[in-house]
C-alpha positions as a printed NumPy array, in Angstrom:
array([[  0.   ,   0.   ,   0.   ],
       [  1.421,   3.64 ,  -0.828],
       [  1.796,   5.859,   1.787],
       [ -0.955,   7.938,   0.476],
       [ -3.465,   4.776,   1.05 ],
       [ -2.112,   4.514,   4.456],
       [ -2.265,   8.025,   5.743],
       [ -6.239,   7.793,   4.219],
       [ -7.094,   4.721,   5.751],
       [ -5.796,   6.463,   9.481],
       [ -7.338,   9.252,   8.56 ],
       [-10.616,   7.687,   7.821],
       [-10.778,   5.514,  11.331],
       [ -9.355,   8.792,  13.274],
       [-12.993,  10.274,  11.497],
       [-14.863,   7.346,  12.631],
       [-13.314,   7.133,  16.32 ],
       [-13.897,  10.989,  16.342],
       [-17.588,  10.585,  15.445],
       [-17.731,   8.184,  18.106],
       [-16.565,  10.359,  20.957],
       [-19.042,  13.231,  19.562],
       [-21.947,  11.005,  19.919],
       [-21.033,   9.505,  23.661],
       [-20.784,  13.509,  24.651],
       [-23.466,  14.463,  22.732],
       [-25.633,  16.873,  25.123],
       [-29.447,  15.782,  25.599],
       [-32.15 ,  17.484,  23.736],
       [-33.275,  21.053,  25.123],
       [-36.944,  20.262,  25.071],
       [-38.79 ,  16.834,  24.118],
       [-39.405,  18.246,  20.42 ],
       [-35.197,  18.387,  20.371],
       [-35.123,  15.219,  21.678],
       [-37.747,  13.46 ,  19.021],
       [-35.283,  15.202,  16.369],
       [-32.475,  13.574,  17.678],
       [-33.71 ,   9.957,  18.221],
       [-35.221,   9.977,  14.437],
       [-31.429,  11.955,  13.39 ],
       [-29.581,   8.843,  15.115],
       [-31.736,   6.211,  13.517],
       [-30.959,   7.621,  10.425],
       [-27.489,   7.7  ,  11.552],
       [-27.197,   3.772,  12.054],
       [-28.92 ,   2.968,   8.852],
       [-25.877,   4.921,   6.861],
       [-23.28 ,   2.875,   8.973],
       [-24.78 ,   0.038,   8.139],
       [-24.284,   0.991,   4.236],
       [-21.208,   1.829,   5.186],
       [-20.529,  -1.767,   6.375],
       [-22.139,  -2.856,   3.534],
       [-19.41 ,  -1.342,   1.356],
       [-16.589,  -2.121,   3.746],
       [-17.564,  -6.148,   3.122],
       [-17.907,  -6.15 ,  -1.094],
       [-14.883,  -4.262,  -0.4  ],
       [-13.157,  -7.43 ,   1.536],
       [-15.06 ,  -9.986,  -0.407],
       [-13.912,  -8.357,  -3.74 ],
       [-10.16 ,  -8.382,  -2.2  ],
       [-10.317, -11.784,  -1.115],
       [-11.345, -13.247,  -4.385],
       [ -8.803, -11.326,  -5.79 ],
       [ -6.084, -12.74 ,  -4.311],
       [ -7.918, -16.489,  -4.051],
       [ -7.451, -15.841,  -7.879],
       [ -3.834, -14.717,  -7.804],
       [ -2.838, -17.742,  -5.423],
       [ -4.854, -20.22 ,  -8.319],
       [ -6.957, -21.382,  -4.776],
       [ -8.711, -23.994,  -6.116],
       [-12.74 , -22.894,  -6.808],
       [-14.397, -25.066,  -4.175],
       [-12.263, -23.779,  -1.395],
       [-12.344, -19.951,  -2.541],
       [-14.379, -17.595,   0.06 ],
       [-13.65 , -20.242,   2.968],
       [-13.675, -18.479,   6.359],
       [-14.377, -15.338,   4.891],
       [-18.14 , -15.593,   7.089],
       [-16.619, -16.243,  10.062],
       [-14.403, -13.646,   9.929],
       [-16.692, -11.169,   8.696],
       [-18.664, -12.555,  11.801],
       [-15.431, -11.607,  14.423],
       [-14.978,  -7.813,  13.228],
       [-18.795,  -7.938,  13.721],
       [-18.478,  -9.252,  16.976],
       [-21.407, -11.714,  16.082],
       [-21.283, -15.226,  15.306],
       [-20.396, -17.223,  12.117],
       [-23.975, -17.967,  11.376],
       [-24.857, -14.048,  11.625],
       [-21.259, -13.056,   9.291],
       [-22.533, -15.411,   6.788],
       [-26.078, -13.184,   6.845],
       [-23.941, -10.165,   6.869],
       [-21.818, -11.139,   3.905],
       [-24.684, -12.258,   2.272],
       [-26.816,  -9.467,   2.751],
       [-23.718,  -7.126,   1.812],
       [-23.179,  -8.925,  -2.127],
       [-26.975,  -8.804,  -2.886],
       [-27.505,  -4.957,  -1.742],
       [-23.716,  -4.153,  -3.571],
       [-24.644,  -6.256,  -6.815],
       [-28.355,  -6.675,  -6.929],
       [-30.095,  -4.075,  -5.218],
       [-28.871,  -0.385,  -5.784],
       [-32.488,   1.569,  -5.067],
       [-32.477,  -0.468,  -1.635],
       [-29.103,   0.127,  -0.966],
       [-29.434,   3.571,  -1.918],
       [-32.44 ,   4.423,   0.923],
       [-30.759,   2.351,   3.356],
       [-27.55 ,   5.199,   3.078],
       [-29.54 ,   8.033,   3.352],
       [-31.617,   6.797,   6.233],
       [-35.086,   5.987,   5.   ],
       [-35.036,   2.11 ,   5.29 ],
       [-33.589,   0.845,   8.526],
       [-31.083,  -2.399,   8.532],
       [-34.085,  -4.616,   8.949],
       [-36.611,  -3.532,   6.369],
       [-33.227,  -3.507,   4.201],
       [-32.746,  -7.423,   5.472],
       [-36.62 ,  -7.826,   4.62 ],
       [-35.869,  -7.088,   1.084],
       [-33.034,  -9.129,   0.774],
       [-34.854, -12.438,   2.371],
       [-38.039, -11.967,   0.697],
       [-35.999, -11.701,  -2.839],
       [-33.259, -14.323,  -1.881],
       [-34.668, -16.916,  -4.577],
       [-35.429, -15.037,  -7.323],
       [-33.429, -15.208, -10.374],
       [-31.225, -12.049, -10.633],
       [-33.377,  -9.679, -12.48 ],
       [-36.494, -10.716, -10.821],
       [-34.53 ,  -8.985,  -7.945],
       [-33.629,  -6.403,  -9.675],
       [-36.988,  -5.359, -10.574],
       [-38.767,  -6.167,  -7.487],
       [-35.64 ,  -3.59 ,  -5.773],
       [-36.744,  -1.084,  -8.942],
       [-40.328,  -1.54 ,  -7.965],
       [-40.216,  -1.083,  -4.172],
       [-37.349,   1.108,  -3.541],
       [-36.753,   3.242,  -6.942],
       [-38.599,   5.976,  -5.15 ],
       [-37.219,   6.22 ,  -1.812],
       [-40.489,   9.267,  -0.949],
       [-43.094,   6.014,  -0.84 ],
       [-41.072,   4.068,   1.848],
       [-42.151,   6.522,   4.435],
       [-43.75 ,   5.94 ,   7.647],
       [-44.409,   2.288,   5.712],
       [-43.857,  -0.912,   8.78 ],
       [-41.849,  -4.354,   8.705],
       [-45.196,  -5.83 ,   7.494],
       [-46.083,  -3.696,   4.625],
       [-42.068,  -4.369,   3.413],
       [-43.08 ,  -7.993,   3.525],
       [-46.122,  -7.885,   2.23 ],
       [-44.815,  -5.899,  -0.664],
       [-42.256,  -7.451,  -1.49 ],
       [-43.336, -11.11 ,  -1.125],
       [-46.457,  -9.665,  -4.236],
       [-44.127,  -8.476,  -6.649],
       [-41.773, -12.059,  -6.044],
       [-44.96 , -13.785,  -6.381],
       [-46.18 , -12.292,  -9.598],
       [-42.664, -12.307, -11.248],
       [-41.484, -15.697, -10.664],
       [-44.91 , -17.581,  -9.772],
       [-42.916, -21.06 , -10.299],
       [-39.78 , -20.034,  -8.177],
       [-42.447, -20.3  ,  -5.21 ],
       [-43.782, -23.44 ,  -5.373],
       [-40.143, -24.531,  -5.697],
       [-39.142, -22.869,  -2.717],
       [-41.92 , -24.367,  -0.736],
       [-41.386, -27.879,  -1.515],
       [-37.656, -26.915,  -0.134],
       [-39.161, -25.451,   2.944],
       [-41.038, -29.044,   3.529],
       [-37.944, -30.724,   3.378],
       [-36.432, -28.554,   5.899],
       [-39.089, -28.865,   8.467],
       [-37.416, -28.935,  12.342],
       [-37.955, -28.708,  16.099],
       [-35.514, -26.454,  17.664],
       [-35.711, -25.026,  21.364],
       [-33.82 , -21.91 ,  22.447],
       [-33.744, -20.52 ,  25.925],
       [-36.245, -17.508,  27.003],
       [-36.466, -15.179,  29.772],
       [-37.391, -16.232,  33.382],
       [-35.867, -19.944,  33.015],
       [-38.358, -20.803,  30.178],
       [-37.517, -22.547,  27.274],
       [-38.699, -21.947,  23.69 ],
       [-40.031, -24.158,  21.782],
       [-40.596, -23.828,  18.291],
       [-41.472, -26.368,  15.058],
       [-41.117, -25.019,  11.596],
       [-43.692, -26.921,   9.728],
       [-45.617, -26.856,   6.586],
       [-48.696, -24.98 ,   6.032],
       [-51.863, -27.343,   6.825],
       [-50.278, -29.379,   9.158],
       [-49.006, -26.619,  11.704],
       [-52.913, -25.423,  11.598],
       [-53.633, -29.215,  12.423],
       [-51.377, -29.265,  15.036],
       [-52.816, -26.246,  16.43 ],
       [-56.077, -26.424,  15.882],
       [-55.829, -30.115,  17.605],
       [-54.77 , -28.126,  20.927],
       [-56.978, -25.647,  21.19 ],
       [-59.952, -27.829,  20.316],
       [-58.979, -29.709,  23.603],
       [-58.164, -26.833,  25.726],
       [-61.779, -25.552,  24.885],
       [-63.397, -28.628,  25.694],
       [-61.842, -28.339,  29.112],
       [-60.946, -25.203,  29.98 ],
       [-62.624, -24.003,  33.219],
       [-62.498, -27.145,  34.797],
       [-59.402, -26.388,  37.263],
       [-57.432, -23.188,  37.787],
       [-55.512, -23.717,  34.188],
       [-56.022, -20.491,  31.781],
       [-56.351, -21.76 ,  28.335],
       [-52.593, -21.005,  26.973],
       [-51.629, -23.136,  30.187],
       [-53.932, -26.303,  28.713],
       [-52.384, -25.977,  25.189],
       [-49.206, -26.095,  26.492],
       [-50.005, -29.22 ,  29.425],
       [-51.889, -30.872,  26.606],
       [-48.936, -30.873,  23.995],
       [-46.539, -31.686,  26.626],
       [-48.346, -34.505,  27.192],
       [-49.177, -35.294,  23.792],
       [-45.533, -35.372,  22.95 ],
       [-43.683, -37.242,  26.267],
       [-46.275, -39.449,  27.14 ],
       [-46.644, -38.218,  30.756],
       [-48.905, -36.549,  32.717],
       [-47.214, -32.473,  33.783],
       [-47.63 , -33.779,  37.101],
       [-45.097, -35.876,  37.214],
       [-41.425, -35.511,  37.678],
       [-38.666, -35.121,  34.964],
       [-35.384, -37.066,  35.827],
       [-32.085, -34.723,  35.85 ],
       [-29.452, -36.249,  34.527],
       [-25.988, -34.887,  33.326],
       [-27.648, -32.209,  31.977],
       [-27.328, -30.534,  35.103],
       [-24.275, -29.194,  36.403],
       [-23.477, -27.607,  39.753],
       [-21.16 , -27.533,  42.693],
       [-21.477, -29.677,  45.623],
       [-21.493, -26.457,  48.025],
       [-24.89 , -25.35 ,  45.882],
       [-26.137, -28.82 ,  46.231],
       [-26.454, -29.227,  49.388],
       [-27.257, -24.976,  50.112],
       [-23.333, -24.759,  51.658],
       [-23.62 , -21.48 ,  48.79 ],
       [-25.755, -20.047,  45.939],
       [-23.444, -20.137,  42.964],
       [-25.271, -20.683,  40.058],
       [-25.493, -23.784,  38.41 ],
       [-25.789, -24.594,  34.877],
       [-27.584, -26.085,  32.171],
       [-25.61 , -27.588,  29.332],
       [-27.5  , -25.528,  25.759],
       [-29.596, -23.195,  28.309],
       [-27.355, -21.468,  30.404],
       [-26.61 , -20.558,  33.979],
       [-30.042, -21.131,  36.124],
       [-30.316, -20.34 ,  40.217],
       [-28.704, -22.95 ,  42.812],
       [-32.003, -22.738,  44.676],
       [-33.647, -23.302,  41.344],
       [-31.22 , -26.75 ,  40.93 ],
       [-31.961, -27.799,  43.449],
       [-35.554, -27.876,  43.031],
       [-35.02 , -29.608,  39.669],
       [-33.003, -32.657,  41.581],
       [-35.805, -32.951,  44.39 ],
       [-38.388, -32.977,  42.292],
       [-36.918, -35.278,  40.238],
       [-36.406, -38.066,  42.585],
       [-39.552, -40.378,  42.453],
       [-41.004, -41.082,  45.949],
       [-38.892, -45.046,  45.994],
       [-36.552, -44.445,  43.608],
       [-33.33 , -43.561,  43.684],
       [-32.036, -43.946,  40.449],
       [-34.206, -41.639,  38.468],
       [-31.574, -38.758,  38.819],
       [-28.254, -39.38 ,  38.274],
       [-25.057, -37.117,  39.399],
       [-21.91 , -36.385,  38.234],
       [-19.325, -34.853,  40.726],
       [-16.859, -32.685,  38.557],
       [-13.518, -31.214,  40.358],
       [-11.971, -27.885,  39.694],
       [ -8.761, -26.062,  41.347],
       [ -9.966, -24.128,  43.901],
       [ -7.052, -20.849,  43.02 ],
       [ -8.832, -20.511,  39.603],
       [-11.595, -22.68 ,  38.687],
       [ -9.814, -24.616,  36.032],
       [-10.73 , -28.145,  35.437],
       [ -8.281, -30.422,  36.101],
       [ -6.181, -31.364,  32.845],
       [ -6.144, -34.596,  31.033],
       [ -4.603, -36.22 ,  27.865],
       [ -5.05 , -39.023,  25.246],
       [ -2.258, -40.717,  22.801],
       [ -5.095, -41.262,  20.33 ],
       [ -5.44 , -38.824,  17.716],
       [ -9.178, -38.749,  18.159],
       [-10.263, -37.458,  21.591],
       [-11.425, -40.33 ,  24.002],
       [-15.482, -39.592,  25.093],
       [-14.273, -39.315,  28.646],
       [-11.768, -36.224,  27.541],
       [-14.435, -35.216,  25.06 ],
       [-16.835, -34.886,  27.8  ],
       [-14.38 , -33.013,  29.949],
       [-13.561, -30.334,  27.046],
       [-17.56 , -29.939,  26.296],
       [-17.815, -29.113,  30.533],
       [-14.79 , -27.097,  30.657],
       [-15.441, -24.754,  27.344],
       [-19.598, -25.054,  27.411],
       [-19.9  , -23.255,  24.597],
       [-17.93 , -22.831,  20.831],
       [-14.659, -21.301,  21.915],
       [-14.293, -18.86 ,  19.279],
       [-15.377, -14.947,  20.193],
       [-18.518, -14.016,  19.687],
       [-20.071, -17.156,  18.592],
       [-21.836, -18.462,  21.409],
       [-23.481, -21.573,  19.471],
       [-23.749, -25.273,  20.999],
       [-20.797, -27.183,  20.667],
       [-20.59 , -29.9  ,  17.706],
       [-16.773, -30.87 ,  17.693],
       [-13.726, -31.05 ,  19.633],
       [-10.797, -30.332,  17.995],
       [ -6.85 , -29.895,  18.266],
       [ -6.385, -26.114,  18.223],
       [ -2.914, -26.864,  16.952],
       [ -4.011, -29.525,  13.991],
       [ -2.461, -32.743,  14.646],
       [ -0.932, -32.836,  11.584],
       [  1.238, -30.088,  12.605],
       [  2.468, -32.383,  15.807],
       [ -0.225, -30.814,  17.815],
       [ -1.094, -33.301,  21.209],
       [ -4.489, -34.963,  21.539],
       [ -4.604, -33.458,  24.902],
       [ -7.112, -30.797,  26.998],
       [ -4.603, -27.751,  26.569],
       [ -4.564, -28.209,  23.264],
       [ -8.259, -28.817,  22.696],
       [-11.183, -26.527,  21.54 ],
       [-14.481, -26.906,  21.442],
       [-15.822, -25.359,  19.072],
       [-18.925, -25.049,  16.547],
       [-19.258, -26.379,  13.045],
       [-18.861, -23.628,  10.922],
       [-15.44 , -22.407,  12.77 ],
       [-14.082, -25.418,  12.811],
       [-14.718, -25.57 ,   8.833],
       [-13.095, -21.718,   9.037],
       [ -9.728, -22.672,  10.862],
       [ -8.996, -24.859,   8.282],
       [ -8.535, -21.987,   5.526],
       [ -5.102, -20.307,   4.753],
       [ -4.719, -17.551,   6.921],
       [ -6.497, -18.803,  10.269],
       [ -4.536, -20.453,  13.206],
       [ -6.046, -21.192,  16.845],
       [ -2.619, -21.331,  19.17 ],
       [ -3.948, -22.923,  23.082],
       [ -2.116, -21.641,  25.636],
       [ -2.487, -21.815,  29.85 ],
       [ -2.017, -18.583,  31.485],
       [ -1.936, -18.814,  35.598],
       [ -4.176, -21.931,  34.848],
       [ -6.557, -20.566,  32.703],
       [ -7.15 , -21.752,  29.594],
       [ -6.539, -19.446,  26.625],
       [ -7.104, -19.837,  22.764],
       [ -5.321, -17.185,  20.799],
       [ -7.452, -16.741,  17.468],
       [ -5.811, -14.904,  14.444],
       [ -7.852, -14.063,  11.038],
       [ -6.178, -14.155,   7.545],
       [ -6.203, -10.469,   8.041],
       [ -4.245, -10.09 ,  10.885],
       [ -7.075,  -9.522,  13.3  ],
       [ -6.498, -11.145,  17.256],
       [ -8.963, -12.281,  18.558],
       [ -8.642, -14.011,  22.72 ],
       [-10.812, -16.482,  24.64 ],
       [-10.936, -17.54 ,  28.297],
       [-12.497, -20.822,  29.092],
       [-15.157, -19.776,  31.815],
       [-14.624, -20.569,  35.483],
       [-16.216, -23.986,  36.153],
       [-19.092, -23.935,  37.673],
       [-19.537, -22.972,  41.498],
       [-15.915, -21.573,  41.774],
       [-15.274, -18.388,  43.536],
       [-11.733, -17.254,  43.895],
       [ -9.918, -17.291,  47.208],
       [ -9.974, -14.266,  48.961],
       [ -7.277, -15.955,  51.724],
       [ -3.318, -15.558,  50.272],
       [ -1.544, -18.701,  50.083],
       [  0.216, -18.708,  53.827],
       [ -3.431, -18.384,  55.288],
       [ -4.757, -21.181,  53.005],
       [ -1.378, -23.876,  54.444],
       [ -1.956, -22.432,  57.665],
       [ -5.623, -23.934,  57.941],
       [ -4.362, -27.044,  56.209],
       [ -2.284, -27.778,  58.877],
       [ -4.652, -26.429,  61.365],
       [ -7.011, -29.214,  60.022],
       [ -4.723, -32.169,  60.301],
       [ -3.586, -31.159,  63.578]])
């Protein structure tokens, strides 16, 4: 790069970091008219950044292929990684950078009207993502036109709502590519799921994607029972549907008690009440102790013992860590599998957040790197697919016995993560003299 590039690229993030401290001592508004003004000004505001990022990605994708091209990468392995890292200088995960880079080629190639309003602030980022989802399987000048149509007068986009995008925008697909649809539903039938997510208050969220007449069946089916019986106990109606497909789907009555297996993990201090540290719930998250420990009583079956199950996990008391352990196997052993999934809880990699589906050598064992805990990751899909592309390396470290993965992008960018404390560890507040002191105090 010339020195002239340089001095404009510092000059350019000295403008951003500038506009940044403006806006964090921006004053409030005078009066609540000023303050209207200024909410609707900053709204407008994010909507051009987001443009803004929009260019910054063709920008890198552009670059990337470029070089792919220069280096004769072969064609199936061109682009790799380029989501998840698109995903890091986000700060989101890989799933979200692949919607970002996504959404960034159709609004740079496809889609110049929508594109257009989005910069000047009269779509937002989501009525811009509307666009781009509802259009996502047209052929390339359907899109184009159905951009033309909507968005080619940026005056009729005014005071319109998320709906009226959709609605829009789904008619004109419809009427251009009436085949393209039916298509695209026969896809959506294939990919019919159940996923659960967790919700606020320790609920859990349940949710079936399914097609058309039989997710009206399966409703319909529920609230035709909770009608029938609603009114007959204390139940509201909402709280039937959900007993009745509860029981529909387990085979047991709501009354009765759920066994609590391994998928509960918590101290033995917040087991027995010794503290409250909160315990955790492998794919949920961190719940209550007093709220575990609710889940283990009531899961023990008046006369039997063995419908709950526990698993006593040890940690070093200075710092939480797990305790290490190693394989000769170049494939990680379940028992150190398990160990890594408890120990990193979730994919390792910043940002990401998602379940995780493999465990992995950080340093590939083709490169001499041990089958052991320090060396092991565990880590999502889609950045374990990532790491493997030229440019990406994952380097495990311990640092005063916690476990640390250095990530660096193809572009430079470092990225560290901490495994988390294991769970029901709080850090010493006694030095070390105080701590042998009471150890020999004890075996005295």
């Amino acid at each position: 790069m010339s020195e002239t590039g340089a001095t404009q690229t510092e000059v350019d993030a000295d403008g951003l970091r500038l506009l940044m401290n403006r806006l964090a001592l921006m004053r409030p508004g005078a009066d609540e008219a000023e303050s209207v003004q200024r909410l609707t000004l900053l709204e407008e505001i994010k909507s051009a950044c987001t443009s803004a990022q929009v260019r910054q990605t063709v920008n890198l994708d552009e670059l990337r292929a470029a070089d792919e091209a220069v280096r004769n990468v072969p064609e199936r392995k061109r682009g790799r990684g380029l989501a998840a890292e698109v995903g890091l200088a986000r700060k989101v995960s890989p799933r979200k950078g692949s919607q970002y880079l996504g959404f960034a080629r159709a609004l740079g190639h496809e889609m110049p009207h929508t594109m257009a309003a989005l910069t000047v602030g009269v779509l937002t980022e989501w009525r811009a993502t509307i666009l781009v989802r509802e259009t996502a399987y047209l052929t390339r000048e359907s899109r184009e036109e159905v951009d033309r149509r909507i968005c080619g007068d940026s005056a009729t986009l005014v005071g319109m709502s998320d709906r009226e995008i959709e609605a829009l925008a789904k008619s004109h697909a419809y009427e251009l590519e009436a085949e393209a649809v039916v298509a695209r539903k026969a896809k959506a039938e294939r990919d019919r799921h159940v996923s659960v997510r967790p919700a606020p208050d320790l609920m859990t969220q349940l949710s079936a994607l399914l097609p058309l007449t039989d997710g009206i069946a399966v409703y319909a089916a529920l609230k035709k029972h909770a009608d029938s019986v609603c009114g007959s106990d204390d139940r509201t109606h909402a709280q039937v549907m959900t007993d009745t497909l509860i029981e529909r789907v387990t085979g047991r009555s709501v009354a009765e008690p759920t066994p609590v297996a391994v998928n509960l993990v918590l101290s033995d201090r917040s087991l027995f009440g010794v503290d409250d540290s909160a315990a955790d719930v492998p794919g949920f998250g961190p719940i209550p102790a007093t709220v575990a420990r609710l889940l283990v009583a009531d899961s023990m079956a008046p006369g039997d013992e063995t419908s709950s199950t526990l698993r006593r996990l040890y940690a070093r008391p200075a710092d939480g860590a797990l305790v290490a352990m190693e394989s000769r196997s170049r494939g990680f052993p379940p028992a150190l599998a398990r160990y890594i999934r408890l120990r990193d809880q979730r994919c390792r990699t910043p940002y990401c957040g998602a379940p995780i589906a493999e465990i992995d050598h950080a340093t590939a064992h083709r490169r001499s790197g041990p089958t052991s805990a320090e060396n092991a990751d565990g880590i999502c899909v889609i950045h374990n697919r990532a790491k493997e592309a030229a440019g990406w390396s994952y380097n495990a470290r311990v640092v005063d016995g916690v476990h640390v993965i250095d990530v660096i992008t193809p572009t430079g960018g470092r990225h560290i993560s901490a495994a988390p404390a294991a769970i029901g560890h709080r850090p010493s507040s006694r030095s070390e003299v105080e701590t042998r002191l009471l150890q020999l105090l004890a075996a005295a």
